[in-house]
N, C-alpha and C positions, 0 to 999 in steps of 0.2 A: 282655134282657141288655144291661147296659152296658157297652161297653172302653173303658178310659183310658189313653191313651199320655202318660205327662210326659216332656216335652224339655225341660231345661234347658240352657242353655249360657251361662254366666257368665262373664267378664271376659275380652273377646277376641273371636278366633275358633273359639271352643271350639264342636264339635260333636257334638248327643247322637242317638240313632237308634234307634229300635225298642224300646220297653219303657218304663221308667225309668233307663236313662244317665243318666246325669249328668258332662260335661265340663266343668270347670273351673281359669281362669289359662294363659293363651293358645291355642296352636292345638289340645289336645288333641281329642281323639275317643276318643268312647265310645259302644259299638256291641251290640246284641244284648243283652236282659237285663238285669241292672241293675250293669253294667260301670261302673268311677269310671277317670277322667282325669282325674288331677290334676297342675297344674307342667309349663309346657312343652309339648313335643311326645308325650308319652308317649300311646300305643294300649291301650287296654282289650279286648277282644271275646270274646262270648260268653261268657255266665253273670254270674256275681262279679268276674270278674276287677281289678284292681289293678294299672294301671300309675301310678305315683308319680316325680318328680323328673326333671327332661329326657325321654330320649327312649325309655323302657321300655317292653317290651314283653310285656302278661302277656294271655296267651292261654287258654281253654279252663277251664273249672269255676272254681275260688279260686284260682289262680295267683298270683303276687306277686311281681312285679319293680320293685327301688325301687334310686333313684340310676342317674344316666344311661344309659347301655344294655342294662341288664340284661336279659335274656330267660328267662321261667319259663313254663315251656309242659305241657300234661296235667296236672290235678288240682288239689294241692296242693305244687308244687316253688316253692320259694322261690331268686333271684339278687339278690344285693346287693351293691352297690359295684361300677363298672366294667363289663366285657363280661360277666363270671360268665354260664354258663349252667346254667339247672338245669331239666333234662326225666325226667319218666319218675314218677308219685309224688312224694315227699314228699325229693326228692334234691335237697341242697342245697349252692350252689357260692356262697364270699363273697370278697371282695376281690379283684382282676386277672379274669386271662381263665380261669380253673380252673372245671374241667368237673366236676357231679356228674350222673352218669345211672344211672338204674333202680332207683327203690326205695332213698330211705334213703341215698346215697352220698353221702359228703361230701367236697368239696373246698375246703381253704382257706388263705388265703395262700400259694399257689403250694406247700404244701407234700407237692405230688407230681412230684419229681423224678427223671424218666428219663432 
């Protein structure tokens, strides 16, 4: 039985870890599985995960956090534009700091005003 581990790390200090990572365009890291770091500072880890543009942070199964800080954490939860965070499932939070959690919940363009 053969294992092949590919590390790629392209333009920069981009670093890839355990699996097929692949970090790519400056200091990214991408960690566990076959996680992409793409643009920046952005963290991929564990599984698929998809952190994209600055400094995102997509954790755990397909997660997808794109454009600078976004945070998508469990599954498939999607955060786009700004801090948006979107946990829990497929809950998804776009534009500013608007929270979508558990399953499906959407929050966007701040238009949840309490």
């Amino acid at each position: 039985m053969i294992v092949v581990f590919f590390k790629i790390a392209e333009r920069g200090g981009g670093i890839a870890e355990r699996g097929d990572g692949i970090a790519e365009r400056g200091g990214g890291i991408a960690e566990r599985g076959g996680g992409i770091a793409e643009r920046g500072d952005g963290i991929a880890e564990r599984g698929g995960g998809i952190a994209e543009r600055g400094g995102g942070i997509a954790e755990r199964g397909d997660g997808i956090a794109e454009r600078e800080g976004g945070i998508a954490e469990r599954g498939g939860g999607i955060a786009e534009r700004g801090d948006g965070i979107a946990e829990r499932g497929d809950g998804i939070a776009e534009r500013g700091d608007g929270i979508a959690e558990r399953e499906g919940g959407i929050a966007k363009e701040q238009l949840k005003r309490e």
